[in-house]
N, C-alpha and C positions, 0 to 999 in steps of 0.2 A: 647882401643887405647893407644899407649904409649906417650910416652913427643914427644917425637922428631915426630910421627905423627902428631898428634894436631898443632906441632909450623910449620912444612911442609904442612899441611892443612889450617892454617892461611897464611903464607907467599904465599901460590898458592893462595888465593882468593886475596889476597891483591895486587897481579901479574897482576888477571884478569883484572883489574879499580876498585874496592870496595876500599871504604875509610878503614883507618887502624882500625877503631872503629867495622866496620864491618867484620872485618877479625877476629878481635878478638873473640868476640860474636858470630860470624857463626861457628866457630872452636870451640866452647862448645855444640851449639846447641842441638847436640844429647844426652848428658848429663841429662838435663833438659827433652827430649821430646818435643824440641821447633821447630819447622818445620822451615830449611834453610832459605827459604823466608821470613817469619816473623823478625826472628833474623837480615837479613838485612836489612828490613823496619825499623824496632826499632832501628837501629843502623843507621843509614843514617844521621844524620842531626848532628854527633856528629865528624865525621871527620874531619881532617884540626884543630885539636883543637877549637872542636863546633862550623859549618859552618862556618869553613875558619875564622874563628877571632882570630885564631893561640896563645889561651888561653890552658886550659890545651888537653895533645896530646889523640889525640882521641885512642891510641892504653892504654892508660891509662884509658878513661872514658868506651870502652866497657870491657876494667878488670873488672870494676868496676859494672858493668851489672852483669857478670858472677858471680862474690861476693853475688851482690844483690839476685841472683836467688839461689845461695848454701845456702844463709844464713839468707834473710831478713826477716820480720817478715809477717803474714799472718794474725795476730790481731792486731788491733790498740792498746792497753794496752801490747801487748808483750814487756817490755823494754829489756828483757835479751839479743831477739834477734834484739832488736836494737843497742844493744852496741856490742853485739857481732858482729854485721856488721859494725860498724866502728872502730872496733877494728881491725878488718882482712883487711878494706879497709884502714886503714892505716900504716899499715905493709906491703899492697902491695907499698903502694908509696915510702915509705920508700926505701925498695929496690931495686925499680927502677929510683928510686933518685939515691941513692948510686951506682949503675949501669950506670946511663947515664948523671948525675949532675945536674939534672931538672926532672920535668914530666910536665913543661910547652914548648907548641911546637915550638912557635917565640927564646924560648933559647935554645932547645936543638939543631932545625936546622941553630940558628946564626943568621937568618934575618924572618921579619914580611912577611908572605905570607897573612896576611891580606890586606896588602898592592898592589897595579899593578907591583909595581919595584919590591917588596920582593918576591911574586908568582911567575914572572919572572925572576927571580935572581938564586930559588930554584929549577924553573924547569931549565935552564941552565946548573947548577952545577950537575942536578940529587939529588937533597938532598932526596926525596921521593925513589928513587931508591935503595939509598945507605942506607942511616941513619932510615928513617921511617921502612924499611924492617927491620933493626937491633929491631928496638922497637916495632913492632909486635913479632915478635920473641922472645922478653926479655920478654916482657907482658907474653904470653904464659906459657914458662916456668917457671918464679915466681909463674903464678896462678899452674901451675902444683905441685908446693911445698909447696904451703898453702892449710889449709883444706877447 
């Protein structure tokens, strides 16, 4: 699958109603051998910047899945590949920092969707439409550039 399938495979689930954590994560899926379904189970509660508490952006924390699954470790005493997984997960923040000037979700979209007014404020504007679609898509293609 190329870049721009993956980030076109992510931004359609995320079209569908899937949180952006789950767009992320569903669009690696086959990578792994991890069945669609599962990857959206596992990725559900992390959207909205981890249930709606508009902490860091859920198109950031199921990167961060996909990292965990290229990289993380499978022994408990493995330290190599523990640093080597947060060595890569934070090179992904990094440039998606430097991309979007946050990878916390209340700053990237402007206002607290934790919030009744901020959730309402963001659906108004369309910030999920507009902004969140941009950072599924950024997610995407960084992790497409890291190993």
């Amino acid at each position: 699958m190329t870049d721009s399938d993956r980030a076109e495979k992510a931004v359609a689930c995320f079209k569908e109603g899937f949180s952006c954590s789950q767009a992320v994560l569903s669009a690696f899926a086959d990578e792994f051998g991890l069945d669609r379904d599962l990857a959206l189970k596992v990725s559900a509660g992390f959207g909205a910047g981890m249930g709606r508490m508009a902490q860091t952006c859920g198109a950031v924390t199921g990167a961060i899945m996909v990292l965990g699954l290229r990289h993380g470790a499978t022994v408990g005493q493995d330290r190599k590949a523990k640093e080597n997984t947060y060595t890569v997960v934070r090179e992904f923040v990094k440039r998606f920092t430097l991309l979007n000037g946050s990878a916390v979700c209340k700053d990237l979209l402007g206002c607290d969707i934790s919030t009744p007014e901020g959730f309402q404020r963001a659906r108004e504007k369309d910030l999920m439409g507009t902004r969140c679609t941009k950072f599924v898509r950024d997610a995407v293609e960084i992790l497409e550039q890291l190993p």
